[in-house]
Every structure is written in C-alpha cells, then in structure tokens.
N, CA and C of each residue as an Amber inpcrd file, in Angstrom:
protein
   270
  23.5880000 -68.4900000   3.2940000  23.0070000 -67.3140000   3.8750000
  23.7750000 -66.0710000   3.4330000  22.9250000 -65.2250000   3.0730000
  24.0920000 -63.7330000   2.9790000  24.0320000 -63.0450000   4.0970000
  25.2990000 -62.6550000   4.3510000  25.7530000 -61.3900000   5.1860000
  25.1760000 -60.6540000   5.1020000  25.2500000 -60.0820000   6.4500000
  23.9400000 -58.3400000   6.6840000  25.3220000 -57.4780000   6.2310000
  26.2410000 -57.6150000   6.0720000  27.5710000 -56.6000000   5.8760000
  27.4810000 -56.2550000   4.1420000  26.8650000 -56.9830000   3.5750000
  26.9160000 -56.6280000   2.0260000  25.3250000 -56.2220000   1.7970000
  24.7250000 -55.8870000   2.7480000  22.7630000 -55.3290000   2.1550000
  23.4110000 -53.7780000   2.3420000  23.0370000 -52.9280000   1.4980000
  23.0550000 -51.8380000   1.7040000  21.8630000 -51.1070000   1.8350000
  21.8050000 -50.0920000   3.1400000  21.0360000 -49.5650000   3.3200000
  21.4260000 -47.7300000   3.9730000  20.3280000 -47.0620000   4.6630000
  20.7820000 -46.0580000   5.2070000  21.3460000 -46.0860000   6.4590000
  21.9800000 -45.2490000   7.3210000  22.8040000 -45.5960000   7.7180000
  21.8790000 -44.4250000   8.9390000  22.4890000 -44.3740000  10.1310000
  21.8300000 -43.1650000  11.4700000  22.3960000 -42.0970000  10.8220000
  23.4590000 -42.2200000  10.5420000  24.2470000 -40.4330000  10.1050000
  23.6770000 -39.9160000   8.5440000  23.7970000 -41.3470000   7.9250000
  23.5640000 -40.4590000   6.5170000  22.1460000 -40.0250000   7.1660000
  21.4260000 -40.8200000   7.3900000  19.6090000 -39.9390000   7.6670000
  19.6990000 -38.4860000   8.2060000  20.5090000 -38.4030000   9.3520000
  20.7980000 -37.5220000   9.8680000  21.5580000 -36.0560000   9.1060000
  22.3460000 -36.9050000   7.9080000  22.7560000 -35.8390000   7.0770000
  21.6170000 -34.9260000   6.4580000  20.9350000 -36.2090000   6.0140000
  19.9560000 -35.5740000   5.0630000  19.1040000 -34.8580000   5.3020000
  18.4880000 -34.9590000   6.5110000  17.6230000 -33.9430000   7.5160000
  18.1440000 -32.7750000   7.8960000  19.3100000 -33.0340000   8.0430000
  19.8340000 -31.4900000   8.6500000  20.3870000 -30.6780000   6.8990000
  20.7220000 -31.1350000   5.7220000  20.3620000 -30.5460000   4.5140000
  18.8580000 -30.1530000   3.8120000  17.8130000 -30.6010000   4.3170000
  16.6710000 -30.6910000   4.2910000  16.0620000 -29.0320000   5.0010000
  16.3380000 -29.3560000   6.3450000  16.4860000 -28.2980000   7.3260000
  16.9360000 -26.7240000   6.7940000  18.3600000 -27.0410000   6.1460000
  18.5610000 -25.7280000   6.0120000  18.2180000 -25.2570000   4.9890000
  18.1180000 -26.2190000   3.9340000  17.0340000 -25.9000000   2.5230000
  16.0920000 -24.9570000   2.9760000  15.4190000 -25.2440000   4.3420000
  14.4120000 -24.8480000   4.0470000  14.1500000 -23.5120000   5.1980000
  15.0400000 -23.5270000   5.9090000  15.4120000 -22.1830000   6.8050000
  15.8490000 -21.4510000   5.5710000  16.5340000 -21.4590000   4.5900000
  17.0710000 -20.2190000   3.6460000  16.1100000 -20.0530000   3.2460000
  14.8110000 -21.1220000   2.2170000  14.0150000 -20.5660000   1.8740000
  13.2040000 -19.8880000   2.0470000  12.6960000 -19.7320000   3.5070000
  12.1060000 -19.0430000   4.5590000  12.5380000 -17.6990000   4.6880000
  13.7530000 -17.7500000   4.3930000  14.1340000 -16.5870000   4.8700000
  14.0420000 -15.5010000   3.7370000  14.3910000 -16.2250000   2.5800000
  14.6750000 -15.2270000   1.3460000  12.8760000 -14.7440000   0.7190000
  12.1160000 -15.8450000   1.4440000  10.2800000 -15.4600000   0.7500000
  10.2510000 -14.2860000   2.0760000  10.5100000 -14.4820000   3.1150000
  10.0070000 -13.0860000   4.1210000  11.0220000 -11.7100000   3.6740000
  11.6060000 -11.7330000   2.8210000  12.7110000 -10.3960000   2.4510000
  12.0340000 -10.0580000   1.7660000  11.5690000 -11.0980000   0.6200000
  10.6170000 -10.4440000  -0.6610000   9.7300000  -9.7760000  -0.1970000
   8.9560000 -10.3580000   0.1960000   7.4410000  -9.9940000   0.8080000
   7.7490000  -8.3940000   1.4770000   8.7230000  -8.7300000   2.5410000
   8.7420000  -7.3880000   2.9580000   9.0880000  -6.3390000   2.4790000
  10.1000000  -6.4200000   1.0080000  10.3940000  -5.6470000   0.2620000
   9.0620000  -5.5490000  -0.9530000   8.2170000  -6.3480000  -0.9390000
   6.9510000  -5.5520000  -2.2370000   6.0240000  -4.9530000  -1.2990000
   5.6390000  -5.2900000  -0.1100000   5.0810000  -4.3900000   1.0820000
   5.3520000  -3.1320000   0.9370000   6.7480000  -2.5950000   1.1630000
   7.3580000  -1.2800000   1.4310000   7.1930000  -0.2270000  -0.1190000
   7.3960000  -1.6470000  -0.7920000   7.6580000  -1.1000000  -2.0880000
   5.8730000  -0.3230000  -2.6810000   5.1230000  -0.4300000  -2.2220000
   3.6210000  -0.3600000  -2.2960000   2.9740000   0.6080000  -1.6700000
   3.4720000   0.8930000  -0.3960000   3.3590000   2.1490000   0.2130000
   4.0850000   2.8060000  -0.3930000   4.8530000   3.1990000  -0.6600000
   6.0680000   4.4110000  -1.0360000   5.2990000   4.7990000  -2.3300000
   4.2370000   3.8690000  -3.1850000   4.2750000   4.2090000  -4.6180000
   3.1930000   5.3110000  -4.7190000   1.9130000   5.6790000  -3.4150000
   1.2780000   6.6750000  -3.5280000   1.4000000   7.9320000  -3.5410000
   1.2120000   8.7440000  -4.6910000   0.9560000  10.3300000  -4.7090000
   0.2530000  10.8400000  -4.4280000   0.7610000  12.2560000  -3.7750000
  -0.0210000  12.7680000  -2.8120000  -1.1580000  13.7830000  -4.3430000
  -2.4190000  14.3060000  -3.3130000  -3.3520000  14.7170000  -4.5970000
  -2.7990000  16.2620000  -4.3770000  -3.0660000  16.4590000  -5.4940000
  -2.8120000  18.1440000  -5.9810000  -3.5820000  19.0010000  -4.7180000
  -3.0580000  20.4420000  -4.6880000  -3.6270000  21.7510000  -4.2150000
  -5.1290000  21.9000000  -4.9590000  -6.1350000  22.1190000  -4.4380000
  -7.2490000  22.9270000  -5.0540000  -7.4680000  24.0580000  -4.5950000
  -7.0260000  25.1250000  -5.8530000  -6.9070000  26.3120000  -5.5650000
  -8.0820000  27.1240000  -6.6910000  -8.7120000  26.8230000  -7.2980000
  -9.7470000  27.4220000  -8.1840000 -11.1210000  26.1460000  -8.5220000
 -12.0680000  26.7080000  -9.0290000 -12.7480000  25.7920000  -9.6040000
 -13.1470000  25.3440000 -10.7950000 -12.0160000  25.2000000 -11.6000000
 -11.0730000  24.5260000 -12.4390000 -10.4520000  23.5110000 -12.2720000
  -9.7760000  23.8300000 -11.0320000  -9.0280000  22.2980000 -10.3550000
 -10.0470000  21.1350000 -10.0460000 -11.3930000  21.4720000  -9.6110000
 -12.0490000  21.0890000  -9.1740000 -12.7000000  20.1900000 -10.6620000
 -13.4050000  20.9880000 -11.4980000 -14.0290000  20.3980000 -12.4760000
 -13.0260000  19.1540000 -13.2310000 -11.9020000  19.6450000 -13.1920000
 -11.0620000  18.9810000 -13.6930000 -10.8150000  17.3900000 -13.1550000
 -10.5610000  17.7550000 -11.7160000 -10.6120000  16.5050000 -10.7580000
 -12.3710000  15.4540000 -11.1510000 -13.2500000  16.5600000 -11.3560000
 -14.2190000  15.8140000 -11.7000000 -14.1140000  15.4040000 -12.7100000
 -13.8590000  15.8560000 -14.2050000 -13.7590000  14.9680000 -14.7940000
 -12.8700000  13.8880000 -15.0100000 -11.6340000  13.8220000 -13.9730000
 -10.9140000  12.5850000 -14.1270000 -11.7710000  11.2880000 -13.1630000
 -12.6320000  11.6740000 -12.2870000 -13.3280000  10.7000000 -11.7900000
 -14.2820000  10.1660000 -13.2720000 -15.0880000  10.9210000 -13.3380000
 -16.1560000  10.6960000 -14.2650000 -15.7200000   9.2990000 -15.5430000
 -14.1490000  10.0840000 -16.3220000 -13.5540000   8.9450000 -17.3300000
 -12.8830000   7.8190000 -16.1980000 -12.5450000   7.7660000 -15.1000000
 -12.3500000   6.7360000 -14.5840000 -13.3770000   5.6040000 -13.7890000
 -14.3370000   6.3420000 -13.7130000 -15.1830000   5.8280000 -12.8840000
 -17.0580000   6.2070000 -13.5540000 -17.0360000   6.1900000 -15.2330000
 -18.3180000   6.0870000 -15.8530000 -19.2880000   5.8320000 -15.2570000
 -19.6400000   4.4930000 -14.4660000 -20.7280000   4.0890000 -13.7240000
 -21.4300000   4.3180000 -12.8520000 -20.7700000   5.5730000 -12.4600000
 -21.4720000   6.1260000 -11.2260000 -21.3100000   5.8030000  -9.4990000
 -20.5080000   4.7230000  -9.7430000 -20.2340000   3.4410000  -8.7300000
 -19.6460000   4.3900000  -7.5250000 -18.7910000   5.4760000  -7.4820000
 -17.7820000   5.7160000  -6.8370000 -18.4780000   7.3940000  -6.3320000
 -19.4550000   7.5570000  -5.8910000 -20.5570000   8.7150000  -6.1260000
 -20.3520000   9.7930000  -4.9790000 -19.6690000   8.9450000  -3.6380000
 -19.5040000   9.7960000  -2.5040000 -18.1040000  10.9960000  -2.6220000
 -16.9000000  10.7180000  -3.6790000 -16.0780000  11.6240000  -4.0690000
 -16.8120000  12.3070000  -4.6730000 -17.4730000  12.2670000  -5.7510000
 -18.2020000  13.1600000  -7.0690000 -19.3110000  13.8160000  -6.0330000
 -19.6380000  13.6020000  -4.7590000 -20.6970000  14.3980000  -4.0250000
 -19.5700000  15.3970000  -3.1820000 -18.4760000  14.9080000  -2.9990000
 -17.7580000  15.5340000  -1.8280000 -16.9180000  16.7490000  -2.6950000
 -16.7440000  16.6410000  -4.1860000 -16.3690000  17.5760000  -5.0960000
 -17.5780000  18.6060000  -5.5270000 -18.8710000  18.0660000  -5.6870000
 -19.8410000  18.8310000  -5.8260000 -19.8940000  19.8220000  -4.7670000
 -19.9240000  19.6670000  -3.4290000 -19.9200000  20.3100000  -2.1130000
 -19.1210000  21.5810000  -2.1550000 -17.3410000  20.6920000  -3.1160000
 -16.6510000  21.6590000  -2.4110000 -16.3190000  23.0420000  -3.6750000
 -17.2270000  22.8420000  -4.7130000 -17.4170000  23.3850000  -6.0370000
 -18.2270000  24.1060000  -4.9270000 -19.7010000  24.1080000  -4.7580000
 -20.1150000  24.7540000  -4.7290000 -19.7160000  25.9340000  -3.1330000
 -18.9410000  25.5950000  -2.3800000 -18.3960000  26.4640000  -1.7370000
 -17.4680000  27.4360000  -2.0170000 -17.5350000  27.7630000  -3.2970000
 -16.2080000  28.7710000  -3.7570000 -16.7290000  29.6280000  -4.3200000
C-alpha cells in the first residue's frame, strides 16, 4: 500500500495563498483601470474650445463656410439656419 504522506497535493494554506494572491491581483487591477478611465474622462472635457466673438458679418460667413466644408451634406442644417438668422440681423 502507499502512504497518503508521499501523494502530493494542495494543501488549506497553499489554496488559501493563492486566493488571497489572486485577490489582490485583482483589487490593483481594479484600481489602476478606474484611474485611467477617470483620467481620459477629465482629459476630454478640458479638450473643448470655446467659439470665437461674432462681431461683423464676416465672422459670420466665415463660420458658415467652415460648416458648409465640414458638413457638405446638408445633414447639420439647424446651425446653418441659426447663422442665417443671425446674418440676417445685422
């Protein structure tokens, strides 16, 4: 018969090791994906510029034509109406 003293197997502690290395694997990783995240969040707001003064209607045509080469299709029509408006109030 063989001895149960020479089968090797896992043991309560080693399991226990390994779970609690497991564990913190995965608490750091947790921790370091919510830093990122919250740092490309912040980083995303901060990146908008504010729009220019319109002080002539020049500024204006101008603004229109940067819609127009950005936005060819017509798709985007309620700015290009809200610039028409404010063209023709000057």
């Amino acid at each position: 018969m063989k001895s149960r003293a020479k089968q090797a197997s896992f043991s309560a502690t080693g399991l226990i090791i390994v779970l609690v290395v497991v564990v913190a694997l995965g608490f750091v990783g947790y921790t370091v994906y919510n830093s990122l995240s919250a740092n490309n969040e912040s980083a995303t707001a901060t990146d908008v510029v504010a729009a220019p003064k319109i002080k002539s209607t020049s500024d204006l045509d101008q603004a229109s034509a940067t819609l127009d080469q950005t936005d060819p299709g017509g798709s985007n029509t309620a700015d290009a109406n809200q610039l028409d408006n404010e063209l023709s109030a000057f």
